[in-house]
Each structure stands twice: as structure tokens, then as C-alpha cells.
C-alpha positions as CSV (number, residue, x, y, z in Angstrom):
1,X,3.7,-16.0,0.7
2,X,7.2,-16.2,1.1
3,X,9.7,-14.0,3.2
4,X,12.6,-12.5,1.7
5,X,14.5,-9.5,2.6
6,X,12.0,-7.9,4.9
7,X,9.2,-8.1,2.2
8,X,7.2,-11.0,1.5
9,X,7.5,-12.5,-1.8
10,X,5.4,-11.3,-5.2
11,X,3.2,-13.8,-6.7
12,X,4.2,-14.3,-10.5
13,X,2.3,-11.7,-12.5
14,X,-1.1,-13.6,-14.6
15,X,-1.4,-13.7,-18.0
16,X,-1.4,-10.5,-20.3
17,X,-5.3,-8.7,-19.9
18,X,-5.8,-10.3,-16.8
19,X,-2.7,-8.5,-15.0
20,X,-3.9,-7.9,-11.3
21,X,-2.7,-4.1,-10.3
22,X,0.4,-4.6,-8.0
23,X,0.2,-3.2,-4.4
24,X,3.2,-1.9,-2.4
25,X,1.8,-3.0,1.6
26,X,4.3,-1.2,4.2
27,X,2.6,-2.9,7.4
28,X,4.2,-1.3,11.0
29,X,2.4,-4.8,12.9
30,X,1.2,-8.3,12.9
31,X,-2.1,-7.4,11.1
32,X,-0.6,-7.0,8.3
33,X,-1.1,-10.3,6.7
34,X,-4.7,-10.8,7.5
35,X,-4.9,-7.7,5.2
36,X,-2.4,-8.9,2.8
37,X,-4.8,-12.1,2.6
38,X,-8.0,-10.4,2.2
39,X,-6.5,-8.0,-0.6
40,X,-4.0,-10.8,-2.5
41,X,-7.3,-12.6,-4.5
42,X,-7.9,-8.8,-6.3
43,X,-4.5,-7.1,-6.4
44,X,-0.7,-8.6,-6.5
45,X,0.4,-7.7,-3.0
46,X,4.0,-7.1,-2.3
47,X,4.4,-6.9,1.4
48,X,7.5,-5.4,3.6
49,X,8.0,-4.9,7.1
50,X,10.0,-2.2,7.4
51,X,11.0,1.5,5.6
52,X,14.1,-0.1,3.5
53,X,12.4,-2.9,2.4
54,X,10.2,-0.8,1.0
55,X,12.0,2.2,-0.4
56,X,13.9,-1.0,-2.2
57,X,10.7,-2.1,-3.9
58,X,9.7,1.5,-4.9
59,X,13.0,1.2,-7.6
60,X,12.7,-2.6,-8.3
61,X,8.6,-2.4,-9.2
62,X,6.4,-1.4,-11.6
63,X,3.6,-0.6,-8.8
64,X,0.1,0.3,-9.6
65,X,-0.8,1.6,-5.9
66,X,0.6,1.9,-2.0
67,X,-0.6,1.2,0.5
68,X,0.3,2.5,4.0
69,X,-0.8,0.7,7.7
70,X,-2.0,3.3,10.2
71,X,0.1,1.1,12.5
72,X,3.5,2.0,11.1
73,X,5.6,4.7,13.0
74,X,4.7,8.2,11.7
75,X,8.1,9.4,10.7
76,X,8.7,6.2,8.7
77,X,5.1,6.5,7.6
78,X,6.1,10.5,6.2
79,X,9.7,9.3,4.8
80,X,8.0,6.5,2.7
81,X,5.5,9.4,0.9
82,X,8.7,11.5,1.0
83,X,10.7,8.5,-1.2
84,X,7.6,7.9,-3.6
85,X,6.9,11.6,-4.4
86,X,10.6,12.7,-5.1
87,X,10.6,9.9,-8.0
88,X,9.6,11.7,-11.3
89,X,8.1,8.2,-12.1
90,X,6.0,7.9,-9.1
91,X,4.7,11.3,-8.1
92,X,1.1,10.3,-9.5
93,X,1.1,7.1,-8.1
94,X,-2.4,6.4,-5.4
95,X,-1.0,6.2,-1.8
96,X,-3.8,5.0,0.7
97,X,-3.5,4.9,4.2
98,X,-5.5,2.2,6.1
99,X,-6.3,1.8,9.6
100,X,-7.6,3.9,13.4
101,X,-8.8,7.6,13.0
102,X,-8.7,8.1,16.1
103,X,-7.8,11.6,16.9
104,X,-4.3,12.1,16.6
105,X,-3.5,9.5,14.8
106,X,-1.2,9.0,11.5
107,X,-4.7,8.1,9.8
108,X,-6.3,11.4,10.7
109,X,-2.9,13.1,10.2
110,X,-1.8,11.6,6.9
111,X,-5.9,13.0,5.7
112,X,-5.6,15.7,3.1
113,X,-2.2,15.9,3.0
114,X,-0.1,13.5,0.7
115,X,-2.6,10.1,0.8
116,X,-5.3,9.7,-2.2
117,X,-7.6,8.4,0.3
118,X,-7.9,7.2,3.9
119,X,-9.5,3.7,4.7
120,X,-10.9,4.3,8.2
121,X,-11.0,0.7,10.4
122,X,-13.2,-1.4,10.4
123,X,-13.8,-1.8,6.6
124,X,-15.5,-4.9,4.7
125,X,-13.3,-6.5,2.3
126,X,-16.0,-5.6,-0.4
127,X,-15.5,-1.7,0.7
128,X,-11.7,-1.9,0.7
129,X,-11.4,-3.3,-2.6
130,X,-13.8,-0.6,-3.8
131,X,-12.4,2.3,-2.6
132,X,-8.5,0.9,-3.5
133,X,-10.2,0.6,-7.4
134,X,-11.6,3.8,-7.5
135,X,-7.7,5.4,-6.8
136,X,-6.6,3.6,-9.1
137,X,-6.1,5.2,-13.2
138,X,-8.1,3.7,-15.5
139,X,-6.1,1.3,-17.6
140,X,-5.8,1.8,-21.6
């Protein structure tokens, strides 16, 4: 993957019927490209770094899912649902948080509230995938 602008670059989409669902990752550390590479075989992952970089992709992309690391500062973390919910576009779009439930953490904060689901660490690659397909819609 490539860096620009705070996100890492998209991989060029695969031919029609075959179209991998495209991911918004907002990662708040350095794990966030071991996930990045255990997700990118199954879904089009479009990484950032940082709360602009992201709010940027949210009007440049045609996204199919978000997800949110546990390990990204909790107002950032609030502002980014905040920014995805007030587009009329997005407001139906799956947002998953991933990462610690320990208590008091965004994870176990962010549960109920605005995220689809909550991906509680550590998770096989077989589970994650599973449970990030089953929030996603059904394509027709």
C-alpha cells in the first residue's frame, strides 16, 4: 500500500461482479496495518491515520463499511460516527469498532450506541471477516 495524504492508498477496484466491498479503516496506532493486511485479500481497504484524512474519504468514496480501531482517541473516535451519520447518504452505512473491551474503554463505550457491531480482541481472521459480512447489506 502506498501513503498519501494521511491514508494509505486504494487498490484499483476488480472487475464488475467480483467488486470487493470497500472499507474505510481509521487506525489510532501501529497495528493498524497488520489489520489492514489480514482484511485487504476480502475487502478493498482504504486506510487513514488520522480524523481528516478520514472525514476526506467519507465525501471522496463510495464505501460499503467503516471500520473504527479501539485504539483511536475517543473524541476523534465520536466525531468520526458524528461526520458519517449527519450525511443523508451515509446514515445506514455498518460502522464496526474493533479492538480491547476492557472496561472503560471506547470498545465497551462505543457498544449499543452508534457501532453495528463490536469486534472484541483477539479475533481470528476467519471470525473478523465473518462478522464484517454479516453487517454488511446484501448486494442486488
Amino acid at each position: 500500500m502506498t501513503e498519501r495524504g494521511g491514508r494509505t492508498g486504494t487498490a484499483a477496484r476488480p472487475a464488475s461482479g467480483s467488486r470487493r466491498p470497500v472499507a474505510l479503516l481509521v487506525v489510532g496506532d501501529l497495528d493498524g496495518d497488520r489489520l489492514s493486511r489480514r482484511l485487504d485479500p476480502h475487502f478493498n481497504m482504504i486506510a487513514t491515520t488520522n480524523l481528516p484524512a478520514a472525514v476526506a474519504v467519507l465525501g471522496d468514496v463510495r464505501l460499503d463499511f467503516v471500520l473504527i480501531d479501539a485504539a483511536l482517541p475517543d473524541p476523534a473516535m465520536m466525531e468520526l460516527i458524528t461526520q458519517v451519520r449527519v450525511r443523508q447518504w451515509l446514515r445506514d452505512l455498518p460502522i464496526i469498532c474493533y479492538g480491547s473491551a476492557a472496561p472503560g474503554s471506547p470498545v465497551s463505550r462505543l457498544a449499543g450506541l452508534a457501532a453495528h457491531d463490536v469486534i472484541v480482541e483477539p479475533v481470528s481472521t476467519d471470525e473478523l471477516i465473518s462478522r464484517i459480512s454479516a453487517a454488511l447489506p446484501v448486494r442486488r
